[in-house]
C-alpha positions as CSV (number, residue, x, y, z in Angstrom):
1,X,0.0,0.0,0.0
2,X,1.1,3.7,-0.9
3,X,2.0,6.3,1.3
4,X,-1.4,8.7,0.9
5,X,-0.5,12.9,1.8
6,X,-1.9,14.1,4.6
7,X,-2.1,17.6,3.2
8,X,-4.1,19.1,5.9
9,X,-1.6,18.2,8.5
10,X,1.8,19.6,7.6
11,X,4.9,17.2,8.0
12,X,3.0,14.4,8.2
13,X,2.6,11.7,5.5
14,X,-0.6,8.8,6.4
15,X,-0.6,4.9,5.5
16,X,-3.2,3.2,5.6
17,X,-4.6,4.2,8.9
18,X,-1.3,5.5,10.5
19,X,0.8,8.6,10.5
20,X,4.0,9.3,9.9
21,X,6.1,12.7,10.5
22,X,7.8,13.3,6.6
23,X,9.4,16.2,5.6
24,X,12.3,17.1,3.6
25,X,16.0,17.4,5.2
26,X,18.1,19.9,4.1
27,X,20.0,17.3,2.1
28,X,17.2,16.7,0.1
29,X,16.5,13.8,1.7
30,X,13.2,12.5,3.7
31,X,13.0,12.2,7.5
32,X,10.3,9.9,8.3
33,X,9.0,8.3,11.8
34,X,5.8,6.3,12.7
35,X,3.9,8.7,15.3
36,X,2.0,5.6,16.0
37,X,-1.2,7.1,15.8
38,X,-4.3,6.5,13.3
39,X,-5.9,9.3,14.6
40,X,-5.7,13.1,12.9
41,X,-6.7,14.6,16.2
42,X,-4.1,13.2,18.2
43,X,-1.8,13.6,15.5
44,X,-2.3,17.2,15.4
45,X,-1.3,17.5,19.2
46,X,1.7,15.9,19.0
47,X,2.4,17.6,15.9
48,X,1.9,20.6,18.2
49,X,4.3,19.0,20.5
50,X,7.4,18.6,17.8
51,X,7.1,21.6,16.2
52,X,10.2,23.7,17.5
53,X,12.1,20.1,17.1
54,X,10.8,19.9,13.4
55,X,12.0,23.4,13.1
56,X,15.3,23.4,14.6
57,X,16.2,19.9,11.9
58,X,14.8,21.9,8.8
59,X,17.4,24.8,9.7
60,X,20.4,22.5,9.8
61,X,20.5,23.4,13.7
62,X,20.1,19.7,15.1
63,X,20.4,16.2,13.6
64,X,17.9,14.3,12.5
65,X,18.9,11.6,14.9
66,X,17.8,14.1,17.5
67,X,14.5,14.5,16.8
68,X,13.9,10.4,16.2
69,X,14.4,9.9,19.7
70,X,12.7,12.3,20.8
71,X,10.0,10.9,19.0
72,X,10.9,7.0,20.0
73,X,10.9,8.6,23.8
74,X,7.8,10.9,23.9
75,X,6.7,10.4,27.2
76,X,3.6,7.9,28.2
77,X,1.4,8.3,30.4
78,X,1.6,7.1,33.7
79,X,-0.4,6.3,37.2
80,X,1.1,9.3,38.4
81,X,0.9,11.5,35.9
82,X,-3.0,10.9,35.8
83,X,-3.1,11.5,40.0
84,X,-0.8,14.6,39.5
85,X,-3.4,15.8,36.8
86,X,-6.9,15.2,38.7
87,X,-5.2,16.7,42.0
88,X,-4.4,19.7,40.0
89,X,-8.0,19.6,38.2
90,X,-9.5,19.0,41.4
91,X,-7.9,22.1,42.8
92,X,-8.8,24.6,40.6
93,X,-12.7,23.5,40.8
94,X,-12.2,23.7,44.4
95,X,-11.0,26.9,44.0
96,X,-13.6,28.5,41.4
97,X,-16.2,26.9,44.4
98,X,-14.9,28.6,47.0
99,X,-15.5,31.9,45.1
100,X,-18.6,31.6,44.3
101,X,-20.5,34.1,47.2
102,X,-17.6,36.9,46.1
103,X,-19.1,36.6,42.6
104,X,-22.4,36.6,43.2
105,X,-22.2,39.3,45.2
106,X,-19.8,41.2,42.6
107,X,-23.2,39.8,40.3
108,X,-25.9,41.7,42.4
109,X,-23.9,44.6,43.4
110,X,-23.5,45.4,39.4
111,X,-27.1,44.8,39.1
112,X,-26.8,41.4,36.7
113,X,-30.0,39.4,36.7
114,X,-28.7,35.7,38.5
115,X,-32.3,33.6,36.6
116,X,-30.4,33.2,33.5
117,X,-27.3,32.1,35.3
118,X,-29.3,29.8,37.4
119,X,-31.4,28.4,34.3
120,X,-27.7,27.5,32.3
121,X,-26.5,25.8,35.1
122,X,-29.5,23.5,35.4
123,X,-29.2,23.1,31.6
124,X,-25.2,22.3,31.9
125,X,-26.0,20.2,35.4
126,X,-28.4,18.1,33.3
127,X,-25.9,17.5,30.7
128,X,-23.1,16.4,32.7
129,X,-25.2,13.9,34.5
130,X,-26.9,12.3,31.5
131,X,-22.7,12.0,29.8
132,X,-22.3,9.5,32.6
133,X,-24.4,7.1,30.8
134,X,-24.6,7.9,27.0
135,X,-22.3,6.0,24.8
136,X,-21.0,9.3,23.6
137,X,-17.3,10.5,25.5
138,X,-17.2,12.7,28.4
139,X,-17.9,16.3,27.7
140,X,-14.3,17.6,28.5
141,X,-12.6,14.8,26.6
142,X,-11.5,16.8,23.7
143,X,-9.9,19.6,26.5
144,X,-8.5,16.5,28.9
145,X,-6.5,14.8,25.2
146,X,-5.2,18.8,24.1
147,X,-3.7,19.5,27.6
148,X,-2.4,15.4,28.3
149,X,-1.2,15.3,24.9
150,X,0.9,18.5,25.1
151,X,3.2,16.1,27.6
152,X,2.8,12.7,27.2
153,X,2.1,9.5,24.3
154,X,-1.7,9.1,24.8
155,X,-1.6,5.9,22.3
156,X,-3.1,3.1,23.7
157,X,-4.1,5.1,26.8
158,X,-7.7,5.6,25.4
159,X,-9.6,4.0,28.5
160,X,-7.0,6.4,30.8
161,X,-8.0,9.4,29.1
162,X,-11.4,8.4,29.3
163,X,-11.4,7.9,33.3
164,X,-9.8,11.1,33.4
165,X,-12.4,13.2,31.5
166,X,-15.2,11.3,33.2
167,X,-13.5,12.2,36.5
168,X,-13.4,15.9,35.6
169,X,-17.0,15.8,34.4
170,X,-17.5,15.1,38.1
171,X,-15.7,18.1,39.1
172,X,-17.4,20.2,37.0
173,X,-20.7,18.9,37.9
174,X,-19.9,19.3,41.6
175,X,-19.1,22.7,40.7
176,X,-22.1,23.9,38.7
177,X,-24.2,21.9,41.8
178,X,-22.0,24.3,44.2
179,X,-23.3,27.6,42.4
180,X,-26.7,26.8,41.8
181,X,-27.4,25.6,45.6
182,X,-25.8,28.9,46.6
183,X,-27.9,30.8,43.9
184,X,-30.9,28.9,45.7
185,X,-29.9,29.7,48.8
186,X,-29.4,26.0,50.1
187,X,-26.3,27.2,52.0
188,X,-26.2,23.6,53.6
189,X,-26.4,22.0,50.3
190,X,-23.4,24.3,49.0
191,X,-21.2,23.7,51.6
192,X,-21.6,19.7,51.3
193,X,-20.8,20.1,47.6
194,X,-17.8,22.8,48.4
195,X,-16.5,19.6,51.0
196,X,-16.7,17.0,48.6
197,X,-14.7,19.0,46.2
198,X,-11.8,19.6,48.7
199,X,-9.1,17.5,47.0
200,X,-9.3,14.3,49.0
201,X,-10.6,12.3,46.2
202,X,-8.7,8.9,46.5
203,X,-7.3,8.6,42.9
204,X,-5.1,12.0,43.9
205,X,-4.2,10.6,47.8
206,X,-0.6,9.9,46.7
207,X,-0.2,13.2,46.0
208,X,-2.1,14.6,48.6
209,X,0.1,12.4,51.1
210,X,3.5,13.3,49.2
211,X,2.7,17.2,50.6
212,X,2.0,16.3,53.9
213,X,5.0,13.9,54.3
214,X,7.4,16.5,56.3
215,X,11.1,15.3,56.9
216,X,11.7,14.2,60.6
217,X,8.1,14.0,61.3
218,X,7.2,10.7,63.6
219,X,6.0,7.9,62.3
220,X,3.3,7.5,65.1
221,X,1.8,11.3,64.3
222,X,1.5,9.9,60.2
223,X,-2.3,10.9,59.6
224,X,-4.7,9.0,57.9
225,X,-4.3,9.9,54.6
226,X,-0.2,10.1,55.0
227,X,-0.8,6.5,56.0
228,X,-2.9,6.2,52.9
229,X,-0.6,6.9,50.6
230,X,2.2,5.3,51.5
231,X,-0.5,1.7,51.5
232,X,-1.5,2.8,48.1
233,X,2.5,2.0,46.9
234,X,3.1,-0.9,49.1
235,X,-0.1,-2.4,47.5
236,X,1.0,-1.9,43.7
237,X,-0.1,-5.2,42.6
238,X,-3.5,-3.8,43.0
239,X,-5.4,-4.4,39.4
240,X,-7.2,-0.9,38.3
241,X,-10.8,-2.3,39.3
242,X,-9.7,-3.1,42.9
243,X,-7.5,0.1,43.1
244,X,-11.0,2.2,42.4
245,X,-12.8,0.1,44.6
246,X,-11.0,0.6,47.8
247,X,-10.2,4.0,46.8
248,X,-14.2,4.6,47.2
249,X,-14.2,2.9,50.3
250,X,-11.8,5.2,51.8
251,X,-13.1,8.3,50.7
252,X,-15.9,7.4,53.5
253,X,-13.6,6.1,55.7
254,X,-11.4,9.4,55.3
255,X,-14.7,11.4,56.2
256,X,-15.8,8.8,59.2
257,X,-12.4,8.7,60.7
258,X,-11.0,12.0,59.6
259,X,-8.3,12.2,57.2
260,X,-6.4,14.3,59.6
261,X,-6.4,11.9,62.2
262,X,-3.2,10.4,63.7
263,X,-3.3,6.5,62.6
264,X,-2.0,6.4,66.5
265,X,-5.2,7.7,67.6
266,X,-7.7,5.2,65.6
267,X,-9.2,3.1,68.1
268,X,-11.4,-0.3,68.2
269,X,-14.4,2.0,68.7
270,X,-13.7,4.3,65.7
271,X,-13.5,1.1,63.6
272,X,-16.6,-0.1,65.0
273,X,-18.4,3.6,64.5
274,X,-17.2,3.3,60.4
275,X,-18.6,0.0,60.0
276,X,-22.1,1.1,62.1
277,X,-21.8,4.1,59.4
278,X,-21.4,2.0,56.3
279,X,-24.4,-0.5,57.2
280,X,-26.0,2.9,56.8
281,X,-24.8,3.8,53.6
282,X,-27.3,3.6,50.3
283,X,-26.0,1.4,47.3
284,X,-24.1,4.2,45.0
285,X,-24.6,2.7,42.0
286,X,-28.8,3.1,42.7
287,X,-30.7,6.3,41.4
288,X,-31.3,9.3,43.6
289,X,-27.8,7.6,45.1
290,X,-25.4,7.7,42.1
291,X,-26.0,11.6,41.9
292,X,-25.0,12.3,45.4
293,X,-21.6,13.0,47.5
294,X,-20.7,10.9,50.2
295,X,-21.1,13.5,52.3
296,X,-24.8,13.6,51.3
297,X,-25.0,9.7,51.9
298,X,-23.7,9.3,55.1
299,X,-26.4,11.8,56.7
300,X,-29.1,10.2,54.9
301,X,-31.9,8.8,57.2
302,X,-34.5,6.2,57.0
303,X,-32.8,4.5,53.5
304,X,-35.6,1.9,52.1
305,X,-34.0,-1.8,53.1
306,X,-33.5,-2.6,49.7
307,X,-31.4,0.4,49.2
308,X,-28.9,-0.3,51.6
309,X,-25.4,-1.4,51.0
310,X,-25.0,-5.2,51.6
311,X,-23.6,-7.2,54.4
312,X,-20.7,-8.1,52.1
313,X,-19.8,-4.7,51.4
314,X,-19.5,-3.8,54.8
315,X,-17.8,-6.9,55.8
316,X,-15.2,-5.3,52.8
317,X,-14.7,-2.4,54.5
318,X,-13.6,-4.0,57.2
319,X,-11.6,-6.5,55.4
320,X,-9.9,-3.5,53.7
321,X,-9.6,-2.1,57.5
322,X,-7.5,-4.7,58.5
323,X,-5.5,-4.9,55.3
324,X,-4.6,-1.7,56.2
325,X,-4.4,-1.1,60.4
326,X,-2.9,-4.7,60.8
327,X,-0.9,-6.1,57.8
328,X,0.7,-2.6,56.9
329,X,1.0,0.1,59.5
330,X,1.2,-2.9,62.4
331,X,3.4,-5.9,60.8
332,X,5.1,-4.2,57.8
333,X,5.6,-1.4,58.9
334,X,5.6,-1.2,62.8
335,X,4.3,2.0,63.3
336,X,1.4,0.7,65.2
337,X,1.7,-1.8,68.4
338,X,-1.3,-3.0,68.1
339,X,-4.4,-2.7,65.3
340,X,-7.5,-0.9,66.3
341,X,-9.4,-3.7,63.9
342,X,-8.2,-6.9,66.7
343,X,-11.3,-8.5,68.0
344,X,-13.4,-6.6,65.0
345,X,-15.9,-9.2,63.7
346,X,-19.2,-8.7,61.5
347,X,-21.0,-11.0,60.8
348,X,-21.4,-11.6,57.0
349,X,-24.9,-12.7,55.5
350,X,-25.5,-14.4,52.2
351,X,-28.2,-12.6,50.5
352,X,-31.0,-15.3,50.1
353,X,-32.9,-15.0,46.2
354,X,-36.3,-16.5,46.0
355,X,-37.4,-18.2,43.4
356,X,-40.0,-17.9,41.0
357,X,-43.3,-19.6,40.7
358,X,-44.2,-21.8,38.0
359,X,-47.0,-19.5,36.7
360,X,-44.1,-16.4,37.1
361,X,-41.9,-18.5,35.0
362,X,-44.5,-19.3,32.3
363,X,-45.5,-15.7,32.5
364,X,-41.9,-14.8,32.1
365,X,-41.1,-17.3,29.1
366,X,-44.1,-16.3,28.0
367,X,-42.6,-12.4,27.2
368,X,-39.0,-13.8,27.2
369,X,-40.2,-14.9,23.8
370,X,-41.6,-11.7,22.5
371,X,-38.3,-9.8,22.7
372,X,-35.6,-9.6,20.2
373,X,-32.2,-10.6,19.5
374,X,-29.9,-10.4,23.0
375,X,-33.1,-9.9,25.5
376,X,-34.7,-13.0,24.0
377,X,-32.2,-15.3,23.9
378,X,-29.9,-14.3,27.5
379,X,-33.1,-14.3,29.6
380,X,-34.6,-17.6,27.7
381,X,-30.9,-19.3,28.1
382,X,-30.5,-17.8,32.0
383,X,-34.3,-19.8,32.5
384,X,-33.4,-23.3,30.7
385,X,-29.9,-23.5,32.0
386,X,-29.6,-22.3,35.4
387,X,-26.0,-20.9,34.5
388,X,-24.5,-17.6,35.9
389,X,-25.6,-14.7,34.0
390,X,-21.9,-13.9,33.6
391,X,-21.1,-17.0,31.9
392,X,-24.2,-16.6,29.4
393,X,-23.1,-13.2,28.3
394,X,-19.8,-14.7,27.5
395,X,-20.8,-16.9,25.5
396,X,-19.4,-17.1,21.5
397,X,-21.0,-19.1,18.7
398,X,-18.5,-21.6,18.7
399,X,-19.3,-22.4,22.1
400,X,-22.7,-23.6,21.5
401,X,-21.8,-26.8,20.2
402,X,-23.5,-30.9,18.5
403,X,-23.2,-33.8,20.0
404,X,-23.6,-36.8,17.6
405,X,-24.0,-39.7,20.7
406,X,-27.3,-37.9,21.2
407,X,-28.4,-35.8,18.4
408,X,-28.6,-32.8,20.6
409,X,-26.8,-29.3,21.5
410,X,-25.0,-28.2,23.9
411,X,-23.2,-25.3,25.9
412,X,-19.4,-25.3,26.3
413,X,-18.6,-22.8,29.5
414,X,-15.2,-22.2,29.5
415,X,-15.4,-19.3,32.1
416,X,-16.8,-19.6,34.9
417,X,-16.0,-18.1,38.5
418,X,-15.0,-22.0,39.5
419,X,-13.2,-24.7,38.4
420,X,-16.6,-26.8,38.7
421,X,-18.1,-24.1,36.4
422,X,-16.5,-25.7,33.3
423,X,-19.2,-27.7,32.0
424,X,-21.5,-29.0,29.0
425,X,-25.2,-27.7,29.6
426,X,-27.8,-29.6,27.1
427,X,-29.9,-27.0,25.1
428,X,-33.2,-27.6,25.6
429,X,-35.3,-28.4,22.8
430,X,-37.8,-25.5,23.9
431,X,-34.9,-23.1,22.4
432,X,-34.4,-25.3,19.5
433,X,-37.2,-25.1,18.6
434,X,-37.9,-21.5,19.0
435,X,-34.6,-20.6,16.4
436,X,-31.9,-20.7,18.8
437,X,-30.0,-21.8,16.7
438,X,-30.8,-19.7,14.2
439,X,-29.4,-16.9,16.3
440,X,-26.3,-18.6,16.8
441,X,-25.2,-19.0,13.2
442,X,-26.2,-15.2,12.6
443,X,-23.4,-14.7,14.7
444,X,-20.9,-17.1,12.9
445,X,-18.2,-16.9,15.0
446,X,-18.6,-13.9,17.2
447,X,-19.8,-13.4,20.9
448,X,-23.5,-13.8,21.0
449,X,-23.8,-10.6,23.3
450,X,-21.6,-8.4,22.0
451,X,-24.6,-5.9,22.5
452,X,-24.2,-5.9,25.9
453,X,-21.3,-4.3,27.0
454,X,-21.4,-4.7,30.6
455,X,-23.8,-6.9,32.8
456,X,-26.6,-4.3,34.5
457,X,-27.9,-3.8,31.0
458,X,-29.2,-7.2,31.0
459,X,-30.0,-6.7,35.1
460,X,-32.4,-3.3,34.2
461,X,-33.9,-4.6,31.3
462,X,-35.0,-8.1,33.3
463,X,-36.1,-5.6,36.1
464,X,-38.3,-3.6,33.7
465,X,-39.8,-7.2,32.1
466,X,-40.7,-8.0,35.7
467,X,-42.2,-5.3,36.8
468,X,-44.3,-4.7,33.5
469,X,-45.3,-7.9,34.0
470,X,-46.6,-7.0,37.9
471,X,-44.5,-9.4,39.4
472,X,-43.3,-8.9,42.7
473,X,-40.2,-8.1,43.6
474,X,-40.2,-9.9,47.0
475,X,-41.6,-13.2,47.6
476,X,-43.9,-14.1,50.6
477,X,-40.8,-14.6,52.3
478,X,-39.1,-11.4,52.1
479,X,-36.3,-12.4,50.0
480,X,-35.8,-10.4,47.0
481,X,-36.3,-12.3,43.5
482,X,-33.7,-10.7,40.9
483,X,-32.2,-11.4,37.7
484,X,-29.9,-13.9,39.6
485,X,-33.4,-15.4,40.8
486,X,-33.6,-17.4,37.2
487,X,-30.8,-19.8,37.9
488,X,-32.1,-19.8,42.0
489,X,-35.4,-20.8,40.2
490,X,-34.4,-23.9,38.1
491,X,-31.9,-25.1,40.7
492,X,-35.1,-25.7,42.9
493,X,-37.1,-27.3,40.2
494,X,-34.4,-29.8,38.7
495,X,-33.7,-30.4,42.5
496,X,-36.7,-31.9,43.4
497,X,-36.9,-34.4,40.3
498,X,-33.3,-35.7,39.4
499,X,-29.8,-37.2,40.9
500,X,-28.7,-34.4,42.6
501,X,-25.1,-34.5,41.5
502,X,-26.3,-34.6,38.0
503,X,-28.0,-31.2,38.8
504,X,-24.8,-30.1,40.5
505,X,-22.9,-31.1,37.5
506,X,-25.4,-29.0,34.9
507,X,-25.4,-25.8,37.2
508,X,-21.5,-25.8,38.0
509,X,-21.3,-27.0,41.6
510,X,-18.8,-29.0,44.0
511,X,-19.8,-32.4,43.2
512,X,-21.2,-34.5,46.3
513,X,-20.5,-38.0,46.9
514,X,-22.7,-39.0,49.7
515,X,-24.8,-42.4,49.1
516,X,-26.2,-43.8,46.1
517,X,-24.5,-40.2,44.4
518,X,-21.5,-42.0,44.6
519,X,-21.4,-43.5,41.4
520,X,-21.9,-40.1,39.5
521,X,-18.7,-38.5,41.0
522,X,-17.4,-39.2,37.5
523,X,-17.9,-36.4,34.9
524,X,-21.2,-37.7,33.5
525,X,-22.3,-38.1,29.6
526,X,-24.2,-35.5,27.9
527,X,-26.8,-38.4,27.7
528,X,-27.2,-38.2,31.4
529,X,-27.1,-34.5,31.7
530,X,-30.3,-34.5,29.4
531,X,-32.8,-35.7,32.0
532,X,-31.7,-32.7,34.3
533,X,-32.5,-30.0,31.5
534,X,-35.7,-31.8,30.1
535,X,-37.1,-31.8,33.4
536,X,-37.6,-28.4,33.1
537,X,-41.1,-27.1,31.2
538,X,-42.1,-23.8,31.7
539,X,-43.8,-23.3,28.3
């Protein structure tokens, strides 16, 4: 393939999909370099960033050689980079915030009107909360790239950049919440927003904690967040997902506790206070919750039961508590005698799913089969298979495989969250006949839910079948009946009328091998596996 001329970006040649900096030596000759970017935005940045380089080789000032490695060693970007550049973004909206009486007292004292200012900010407010879950990018991407790509390679760093310019959508929101509670006169409301603002945010702590860190200081007055920071390195295995995890889980422990507190000075009862605190905490990720500060949902009262956080995630808390207190600041690093989490227990309960009835299953099967593509088929597969919801979305075509012994079709799960997991399921021949299959080789080759890109879309779009449907969420029994409540559902029905390690085998558990089970320890046929997945008729 030729080399095509990117004439609207000067010095750069494009091939196929990738750029190149060209441009004639003074020799006559070509300098040429891969920029290793298919992109003519990006390009244009570090374009930006080379131009006094590109310069200086034209004029005969500096060899070519020069400017190669500086193009081979452009800078990428790094954990630290991103915390240096939130801490720094998160200051200046914590800044503007602050100001925010001055000018709108500067606004009335120069007779302004404040109702249009009011009536953007709602607009912009709107805005920045519906980017969080549009398939669009954040709002300040383009602004987050110019400025990161002034300093550093952004290739590759596309899911980075993208955390970064969601996090400063964040800020900005906060901010544009800060003004129009103040405008409104909800001086409460502002000064939870200005708080949540301060730069505490855990993805900035290491920098936070590098400032604080004074030479000579004892190790017994270390605050919490110095103490933070300093975990935050000696736990650098953590993957990104975990790291953002536990960095949420401090930022309430920061606020329960006090950042400023001595680690010296935490005590049994403080740990037990945080933990009484979290139980009390809404689930985040839950409208009116996922719009609020932390601030605003720690002094929330009277949260529905269903709202609140789970037993598991407290009991995280506290494992991340101990993590901390005992392995780290007490046997790594000595700096504590003795953890304040010793003798901290909570007790951890299993959240118990009901199942469905056998008229809510027809009911459900019933409009299961009304949908199209990915909402048909997931839900109708989650019913007739009792596998993990996880494992279904996972799913490829080539994984839905013939067996010849018995004329029939099967699942292959490959991942699964256990080693039992790995297991044939037979299709049942309600599916079949329904053009399962049919769906399958439409996808020749590819995943079967590619649609679905992460797993609550198939959570709120179940949810919304169930209640349409006026099913209740809660059985008679209290216990709430979810998506998850599918495979809950056909592991009590096949339980009741087949070998229970066949059953076991089918939905990816521990084999038993207790009585007459014992001669079906062995990894059964798919000939066996049938009468556990005919069993099943819910049509």
């Amino acid at each position: 393939m030729g080399y095509i001329s990117a004439c609207s970006i000067p010095n750069t040649i494009r091939r196929g999909k990738n750029y190149y900096l060209h441009f004639r030596l003074p020799n006559n000759k070509f300098f040429r370099a891969s920029l290793g970017c298919d992109s003519a935005q990006k390009t244009k940045y570090i374009l930006s960033r080379l131009s006094l380089f590109i310069s200086l080789v034209k004029s005969d000032r500096i060899e070519p050689i020069h400017l190669l490695n500086i193009v081979k060693d452009m800078k990428k970007l790094e954990q630290k980079d991103i915390d240096d550049y939130l801490f720094h973004s998160q200051n200046l909206y914590y800044a503007a915030a602050k100001k925010i009486p001055t000018e709108i007292r500067k606004m009335l004292r120069e007779g302004m009107p404040i109702s249009p200012e009011k009536s953007n900010l709602k607009s912009l407010s709107r805005m920045l909360r519906g980017v969080y879950f549009s398939e669009g990018g954040p709002l300040l991407e383009d602004q987050v790239i110019e400025e990161l790509s002034a300093k550093f390679e952004l290739v590759g760093k596309e899911e980075e950049v993208d955390y970064i310019a969601s996090q400063c959508d964040i800020f900005f929101k906060q901010y544009c919440d800060a003004k129009l509670a103040f405008l409104e006169q909800s001086q409460g409301e502002y000064l939870q927003l200005l708080a949540s603002l301060e730069p505490r945010a855990i993805n900035v702590l290491t920098a936070i904690s590098s400032d604080h860190n004074k030479i000579g200081r004892e190790e017994s007055q270390m605050t919490l967040i110095e103490a933070w920071g300093e975990f935050i390195k000696f736990k650098s295995s953590w993957n990104d997902k975990i790291r953002q995890i536990n960095e949420k889980y401090f930022e309430v422990i920061a606020i329960v506790l006090g950042k400023d507190k001595p680690v010296a000075e935490v005590s049994v009862q403080d740990i037990k206070r945080l933990l009484a605190a979290v139980k009390k905490l809404p689930k985040q990720n839950k409208k009116p919750y996922n719009k609020m500060t932390v601030p605003e949902c720690l002094e929330l009262k009277n949260i529905p039961k269903d709202d609140l956080v789970s037993s598991k995630t407290a009991k995280d808390y506290l494992k991340l508590c101990q993590s901390f207190f005992s392995t780290f600041l007490t046997k790594e690093k000595n700096i504590l005698t003795s953890s304040p989490t010793k003798d901290v227990s909570l007790e951890y309960k299993s959240i118990s799913y009901g199942a469905y009835t056998d008229t809510e299953m027809k009911s459900l099967v019933g409009r299961f089969l009304s949908e199209e593509n990915w909402m048909k088929w997931i839900f109708l597969l989650l019913a007739y298979t009792g596998a993990r919801r996880g494992e279904i979305i996972k799913l490829t075509s080539k994984d839905v495989r013939f067996d010849a012994d018995t004329a029939r079709y099967y699942l292959m799960i490959k991942e699964s969250k256990t080693v039992a997991g790995t297991r044939q399921i037979p299709v049942h021949n309600f599916l079949i006949n329904n053009g399962f299959m049919d769906f399958v080789n439409s996808r020749d080759g590819l995943a079967l839910f590619a649609d679905v890109s992460y797993f609550n879309k198939a959570t709120k779009a179940f949810h919304r079948i169930r209640n349409e449907l006026g099913i209740p969420y809660r059985n008679d029994f209290d216990e709430p009946r979810v998506v998850h409540s599918l495979r809950h559902t056909f592991i009590t029905s096949v339980m009741t009328k087949v070998n229970t390690t066949l059953a076991q085998q089918v939905i990816g558990h521990e084999l038993s091998n207790i009585g007459e089970t014992k001669r079906y320890t062995h990894r059964a046929t798919l000939s066996e596996l049938l009468k556990v997945v005919d069993s099943i008729d819910w049509s």
